[in-house]
C-alpha positions in Angstrom: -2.1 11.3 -3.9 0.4 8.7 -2.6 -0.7 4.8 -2.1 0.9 2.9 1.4 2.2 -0.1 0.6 3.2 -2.9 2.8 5.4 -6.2 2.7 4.9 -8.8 5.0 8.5 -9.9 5.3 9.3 -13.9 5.2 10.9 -15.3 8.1 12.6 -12.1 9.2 14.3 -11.8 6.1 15.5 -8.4 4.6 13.0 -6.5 2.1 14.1 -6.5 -1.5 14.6 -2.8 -2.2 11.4 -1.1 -2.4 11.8 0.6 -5.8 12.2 -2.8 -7.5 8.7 -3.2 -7.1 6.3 -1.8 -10.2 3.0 -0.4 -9.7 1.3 -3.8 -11.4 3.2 -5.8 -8.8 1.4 -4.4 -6.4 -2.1 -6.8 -5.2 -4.5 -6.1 -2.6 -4.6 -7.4 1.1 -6.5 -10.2 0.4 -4.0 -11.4 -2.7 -1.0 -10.6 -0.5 -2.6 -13.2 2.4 -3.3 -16.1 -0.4 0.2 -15.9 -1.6 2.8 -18.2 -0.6 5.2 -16.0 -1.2 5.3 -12.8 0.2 4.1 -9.6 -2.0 4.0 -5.8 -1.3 0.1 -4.9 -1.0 -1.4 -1.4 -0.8 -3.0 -1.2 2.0 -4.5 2.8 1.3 -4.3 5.2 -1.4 -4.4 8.5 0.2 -4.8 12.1 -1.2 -2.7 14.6 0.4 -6.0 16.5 1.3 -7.3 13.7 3.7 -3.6 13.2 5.9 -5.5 13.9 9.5 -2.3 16.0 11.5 0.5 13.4 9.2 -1.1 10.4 11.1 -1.5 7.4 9.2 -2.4 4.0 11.0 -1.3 1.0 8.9 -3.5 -2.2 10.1 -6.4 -0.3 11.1 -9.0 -2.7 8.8 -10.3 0.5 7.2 -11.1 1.1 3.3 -10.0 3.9 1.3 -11.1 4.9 -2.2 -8.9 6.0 -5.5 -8.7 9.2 -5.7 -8.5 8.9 -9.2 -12.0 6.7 -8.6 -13.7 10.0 -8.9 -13.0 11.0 -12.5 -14.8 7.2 -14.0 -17.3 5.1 -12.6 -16.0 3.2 -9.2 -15.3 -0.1 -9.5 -14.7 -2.7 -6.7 -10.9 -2.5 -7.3 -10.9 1.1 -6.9 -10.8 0.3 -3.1 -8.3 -0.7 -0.6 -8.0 -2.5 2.7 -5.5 -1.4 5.1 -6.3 -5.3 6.8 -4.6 -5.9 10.1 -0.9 -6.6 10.6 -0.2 -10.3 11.6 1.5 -10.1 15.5 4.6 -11.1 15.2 5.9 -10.3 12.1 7.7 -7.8 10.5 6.5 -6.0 7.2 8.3 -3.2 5.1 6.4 0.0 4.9 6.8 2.6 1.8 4.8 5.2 -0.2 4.8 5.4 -4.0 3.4 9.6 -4.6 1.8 9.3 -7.7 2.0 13.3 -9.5 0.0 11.8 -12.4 -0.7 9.1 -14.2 2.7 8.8 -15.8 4.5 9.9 -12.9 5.1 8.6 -9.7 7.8 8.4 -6.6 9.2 6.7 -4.2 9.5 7.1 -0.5 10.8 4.6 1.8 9.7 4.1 5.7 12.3 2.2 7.1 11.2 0.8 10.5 
């Protein structure tokens, strides 16, 4: 599975490289929009499974589950919101594919 993650980016600043970024300092929409400063959110967590034809809307205000979720009992935090994009701003987009729970990559989107 791979987790989208987005980076609202502060005054048209450049993004701080991606991979400096570790998975625990990565919050949820809603953390990421209370923070004064700005901080990379996942905004899904995908299995490679559920990719409809590659396309992948960031913004689109729907939830996805963990796909690791499935193996314990859900908890709220098992679930993210892909919460719409503020007009006007620019964010940094990239993908962390996770292989296993030890294990995980990094995949830049530059836009």
């Amino acid at each position: 599975y791979f987790y989208v993650v987005a980076l609202k980016l502060k005054d048209g600043k450049e993004p701080t490289s991606s991979d400096s970024y570790e998975n625990n300092e990565l919050v949820t929409y809603a953390e990421a929009r209370k923070s004064t400063n700005p901080k990379p959110y996942i905004a899904a967590v995908v299995a490679s499974s559920e990719v409809d034809g590659n396309m992948f809307i960031l913004g689109d205000s729907r939830n996805t589950s963990d796909p690791t979720s499935r193996r314990r009992r859900s908890t709220s935090s098992d679930y993210y919101y892909n919460g719409p994009l503020e007009p006007g701003s620019s964010y940094s987009i990239f993908q962390r594919i996770v292989l296993s729970d030890k294990v995980s990559y990094l995949v830049v989107i530059t836009l």
